[in-house]
N, C-alpha and C positions, 0 to 999 in steps of 0.2 A: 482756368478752363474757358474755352471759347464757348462760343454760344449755342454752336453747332454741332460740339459734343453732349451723348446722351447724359445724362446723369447714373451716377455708378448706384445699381440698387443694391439692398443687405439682404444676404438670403436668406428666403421664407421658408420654414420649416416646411409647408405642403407643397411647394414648387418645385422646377426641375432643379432652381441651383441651390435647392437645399440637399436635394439626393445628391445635386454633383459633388458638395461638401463632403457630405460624409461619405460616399463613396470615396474620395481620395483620403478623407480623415481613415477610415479604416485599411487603405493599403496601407499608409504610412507606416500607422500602425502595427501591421504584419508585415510590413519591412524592417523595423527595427525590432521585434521578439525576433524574427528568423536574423537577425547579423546578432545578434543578444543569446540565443539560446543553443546558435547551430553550435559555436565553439566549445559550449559549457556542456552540448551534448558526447560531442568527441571527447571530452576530455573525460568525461563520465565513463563512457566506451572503454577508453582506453586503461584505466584503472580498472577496470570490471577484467580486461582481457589479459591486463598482467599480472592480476590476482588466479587466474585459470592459469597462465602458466609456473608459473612464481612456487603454486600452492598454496598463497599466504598470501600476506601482508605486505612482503618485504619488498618493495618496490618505492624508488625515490620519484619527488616530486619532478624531475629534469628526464626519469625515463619515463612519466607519465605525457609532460609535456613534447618529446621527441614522437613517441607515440601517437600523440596526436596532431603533429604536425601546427603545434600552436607555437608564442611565443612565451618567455618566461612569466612576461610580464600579464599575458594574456588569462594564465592563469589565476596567479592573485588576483587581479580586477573580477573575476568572478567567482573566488575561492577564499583567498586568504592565507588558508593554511591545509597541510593534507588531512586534518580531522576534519575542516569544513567539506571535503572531499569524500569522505569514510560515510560521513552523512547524508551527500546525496547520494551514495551507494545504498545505503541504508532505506534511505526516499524513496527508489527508484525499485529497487527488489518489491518492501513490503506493498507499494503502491500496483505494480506487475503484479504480484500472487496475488491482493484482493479482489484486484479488478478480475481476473482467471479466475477464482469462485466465486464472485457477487457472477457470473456469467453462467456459473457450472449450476445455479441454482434460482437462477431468473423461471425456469419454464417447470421449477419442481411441483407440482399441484399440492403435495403435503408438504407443511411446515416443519414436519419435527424430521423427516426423511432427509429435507433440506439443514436444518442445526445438526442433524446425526452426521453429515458431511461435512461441514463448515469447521464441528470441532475435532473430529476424531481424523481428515484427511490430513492437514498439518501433521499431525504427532505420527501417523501411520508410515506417512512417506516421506519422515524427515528426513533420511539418508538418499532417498532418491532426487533425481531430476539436478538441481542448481550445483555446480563445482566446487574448488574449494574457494570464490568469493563469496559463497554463502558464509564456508565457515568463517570469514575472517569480519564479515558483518555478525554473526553472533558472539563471536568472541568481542569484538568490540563495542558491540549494544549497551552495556549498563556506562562501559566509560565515556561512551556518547552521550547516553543519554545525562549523566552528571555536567557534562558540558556544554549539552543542548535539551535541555528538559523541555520546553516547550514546542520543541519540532521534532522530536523524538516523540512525544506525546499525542500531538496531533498525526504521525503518520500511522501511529499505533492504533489512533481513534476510528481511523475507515475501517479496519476489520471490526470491530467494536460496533461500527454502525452495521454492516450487514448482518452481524446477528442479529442486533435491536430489531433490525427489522422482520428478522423470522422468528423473534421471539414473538413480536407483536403478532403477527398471523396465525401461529400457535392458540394463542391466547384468546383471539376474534374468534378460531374456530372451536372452543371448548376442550382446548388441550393440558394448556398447562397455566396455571392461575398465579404470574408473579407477583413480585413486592413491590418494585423497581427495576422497570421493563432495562433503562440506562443504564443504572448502577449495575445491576444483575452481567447483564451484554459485557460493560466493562471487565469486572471479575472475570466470568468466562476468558475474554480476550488475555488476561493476562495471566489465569491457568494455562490454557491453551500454548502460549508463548515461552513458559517456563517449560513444560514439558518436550517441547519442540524444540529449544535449548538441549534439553538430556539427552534427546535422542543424537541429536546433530554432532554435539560435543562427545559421544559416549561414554557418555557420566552415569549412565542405568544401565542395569545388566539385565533390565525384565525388556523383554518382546517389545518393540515398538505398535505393534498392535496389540496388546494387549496391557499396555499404558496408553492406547487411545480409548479402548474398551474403558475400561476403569474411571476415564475423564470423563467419558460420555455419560455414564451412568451416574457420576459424582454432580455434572451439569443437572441434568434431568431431573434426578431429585431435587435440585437446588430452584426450580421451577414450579416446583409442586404439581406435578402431572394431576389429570382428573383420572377418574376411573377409563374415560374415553382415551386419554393421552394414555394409559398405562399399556393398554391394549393396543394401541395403534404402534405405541412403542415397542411390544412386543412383537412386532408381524417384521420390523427392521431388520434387512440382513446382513450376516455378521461380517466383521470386517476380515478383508481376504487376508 
């Protein structure tokens, strides 16, 4: 280095070329999730869309790849195999319908008006709305979940959490007085999903509203309503 040249300085976290750092650290960043996620999204896409035409399942890894305009190879690099595929199908449903009612129950000012909806809309309207990729992710849930228990677990865990959280508000407001606010939330979550199974698969010959009825009321006791809960529970109206 001549003598004439500045000296190169180290960037200072509160200076401009600290911001210019991380300002290029976080494009970077969001340039390699978007060339990482865009492919793994289509490919998502496109199993989801040939399970709607399909019916079913039955659909190979090379018509999922043409579908989406990847290469073979492209796949496995972010799959594996088509159960690790079944799984983010899996991912991607339950994670979409939580986020659609942790939404449907953001601005509900009662708590228990919000769990009467959280547990009994599943079961009510299991036939309606999603196609037959729905059915081919409930058919295939438990043998997922035997092959992927821990991310099967965890995706299961976010409905799990929005009730915890309207149990807790419940219970702040002198509704219902549980044991284990977690624990409890979990159970529910996994009543709630067996039943949403029967209705889906039509493995129950009783009304789907009226195996949501029947949950509801099974949950509710299982909270121990106060006299206040019992009452407020009662003014809930009944499912259409």
């Amino acid at each position: 280095m001549t003598g004439d040249e500045p000296e190169a300085l180290e960037p200072d976290e509160g200076d401009w070329r600290g911001r210019v750092l991380r300002q290029s650290l976080a494009r970077s960043e969001r340039s390699v999730r978007q060339r990482g996620i865009g492919p793994a999204q289509r490919i998502v896409e496109a199993a989801v869309a040939l399970s709607e035409e399909s019916g079913g399942g039955a659909f190979s890894i090379q018509q999922v790849v043409t579908r989406a305009n990847v290469a073979l190879q492209t796949f496995y690099r972010h799959f594996g195999s088509k159960d690790a595929l079944l799984l983010a199908m899996l991912e991607e449903s339950v994670g979409a319908g939580t986020a659609a009612m942790r939404r449907q129950v953001a601005d509900q000012p009662d708590p228990l008006a919000a769990l009467h909806r959280l547990i009994t809309q599943p079961i009510a309207t299991g036939t309606a709305g999603q196609g037959p990729s729905m059915s081919v992710i409930v058919r295939e849930h438990y043998r997922l979940l035997e092959l992927f228990p821990e991310e099967v677990e965890r995706s299961s865990a976010r409905y799990a959490e929005v009730v915890a959280g309207q149990i807790t508000r419940a219970e702040m407001a002198g509704l219902v007085e549980p044991f284990d606010v977690e624990a409890q939330a979990d159970l529910i979550g996994n009543l709630v999903l067996s039943q949403f199974h029967r209705v889906r698969l039509g493995s129950t010959h009783v009304p789907a509203a009226t195996l949501a009825e029947r949950c509801w009321r099974f949950c509710l006791a299982s909270l121990s309503p106060t006299p206040k809960g019992i009452r407020r529970a009662a003014r809930l109206p009944a499912i259409p």
